[in-house]
C-alpha positions, -999 to +999 in steps of 0.1 A: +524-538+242+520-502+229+496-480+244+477-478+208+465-512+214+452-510+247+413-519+253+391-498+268+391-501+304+356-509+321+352-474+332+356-454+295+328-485+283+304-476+312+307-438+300+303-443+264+270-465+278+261-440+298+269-412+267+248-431+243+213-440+266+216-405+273+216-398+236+184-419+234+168-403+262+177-366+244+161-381+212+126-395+223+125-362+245+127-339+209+106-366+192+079-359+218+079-319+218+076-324+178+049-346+186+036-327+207+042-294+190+021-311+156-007-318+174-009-285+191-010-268+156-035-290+141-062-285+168-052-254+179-035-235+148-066-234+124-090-215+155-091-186+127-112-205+103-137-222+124-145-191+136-149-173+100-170-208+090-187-202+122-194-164+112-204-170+077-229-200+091-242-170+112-247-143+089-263-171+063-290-180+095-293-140+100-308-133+063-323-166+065-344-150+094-351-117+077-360-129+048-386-149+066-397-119+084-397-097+053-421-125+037-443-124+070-448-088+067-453-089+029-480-116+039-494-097+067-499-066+046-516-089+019-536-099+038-544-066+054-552-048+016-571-079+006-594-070+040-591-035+032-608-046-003-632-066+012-645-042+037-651-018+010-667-038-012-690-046+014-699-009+022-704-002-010-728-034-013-744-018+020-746+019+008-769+000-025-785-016-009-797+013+014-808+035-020-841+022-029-842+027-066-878+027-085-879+022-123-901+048-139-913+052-174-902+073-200-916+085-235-881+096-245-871+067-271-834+080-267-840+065-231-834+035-221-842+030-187-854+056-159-853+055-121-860+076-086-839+067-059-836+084-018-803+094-027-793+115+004-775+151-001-742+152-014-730+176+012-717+215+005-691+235+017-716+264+006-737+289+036-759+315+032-784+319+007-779+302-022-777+311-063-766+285-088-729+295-101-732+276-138-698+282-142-668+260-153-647+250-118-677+269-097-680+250-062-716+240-074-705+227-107-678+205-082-704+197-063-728+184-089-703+169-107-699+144-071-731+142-068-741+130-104-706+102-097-722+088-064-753+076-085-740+068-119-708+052-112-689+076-136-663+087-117-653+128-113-620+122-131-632+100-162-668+119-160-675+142-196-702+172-182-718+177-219-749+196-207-757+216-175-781+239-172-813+258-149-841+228-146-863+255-122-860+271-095-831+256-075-833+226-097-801+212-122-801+185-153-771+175-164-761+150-194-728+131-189-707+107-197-677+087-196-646+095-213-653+065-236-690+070-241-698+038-227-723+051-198-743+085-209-768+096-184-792+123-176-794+135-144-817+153-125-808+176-093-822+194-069-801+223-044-810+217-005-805+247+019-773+235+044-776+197+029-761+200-006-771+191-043-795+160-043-802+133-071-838+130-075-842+108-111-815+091-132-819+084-169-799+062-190-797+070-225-788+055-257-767+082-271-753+118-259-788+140-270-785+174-291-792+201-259 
């Protein structure tokens, strides 16, 4: 028999065994690490993203919270003007209430309703003795002007001065009115050493009167 045709003796079988369970083992060991190695990158490879999701959940909580607070403080001043408001409404309710006001009659026809009130002083920046400066932007003609808007309502800037002039000695009358003619009034004023200009009779009247 040629030596082409001999069989394989037991010991080159037990080595191609051996060869091939080896093989095996090689294989299941790369087939793990793959395994291993996918696994790794899906619960580990991604750690970029939760962390942006996790940063954009944050920033969204952030104005979330400031919005709130912004809304708080818009609310708190609200509610702060709306007392401011009040408060002042109520003063001015008081400081009517204070001024006694007496209806008195008139014989003017243009007149269509008098009164006396105890209208305190307006207040002057003014010392010394005192002589009546008729003049436009004079600090009496200022200081009439605020006194005649304390008791009519008309207020300084929206306040037409179509009359003022001597009414005795230390004594004013003034005609006003609005800028829209609505409210005309006749007011009568006299000058207090140290205290100011002081309403003593306001007349309402149907139309601004020839002077």
């Amino acid at each position: 028999m040629s030596e082409n045709n001999q069989k394989p003796t037991r010991q080159e079988l037990h080595g191609n065994h051996k060869r091939n369970n080896l093989l095996v083992v090689l294989g299941i060991i790369a087939a793990a690490f793959l395994g291993l190695v996918l696994l790794y990158n899906i619960f580990y490879g991604n750690d970029e993203e939760p962390s942006v999701a996790a940063g954009n959940q944050t920033n969204s909580q952030s104005m979330i919270i400031t919005e709130s607070d912004d809304s708080s403080e818009t609310s708190s001043s609200a509610e702060e003007s709306s007392k401011k408001d009040k408060d002042s409404a109520a003063e001015e309710s008081e400081a009517d209430t204070e001024t006694e006001k007496e209806e008195v009659p008139s014989n003017d026809e243009n007149v269509t309703k008098a009164y006396t009130g105890d209208w305190e002083p307006i207040g002057t920046t003014q010392t010394g003795e005192h002589a009546t400066d008729f003049s436009d932007g004079s600090t009496d003609r200022n200081e009439i002007k605020t006194a005649i808007a304390a008791v009519t309502g008309i207020s300084t800037d929206n306040m037409i001065e179509w009359w003022i002039g001597n009414a005795g000695d230390q004594q004013v009358t003034a005609t006003v009115s609005d800028t829209q003619k609505e409210t005309i009034a006749r007011v009568q004023l006299n000058w207090i050493d140290g205290e100011g200009w002081q309403v003593t009779l306001v007349e309402e009247l149907n139309e601004i009167p020839n002077n």
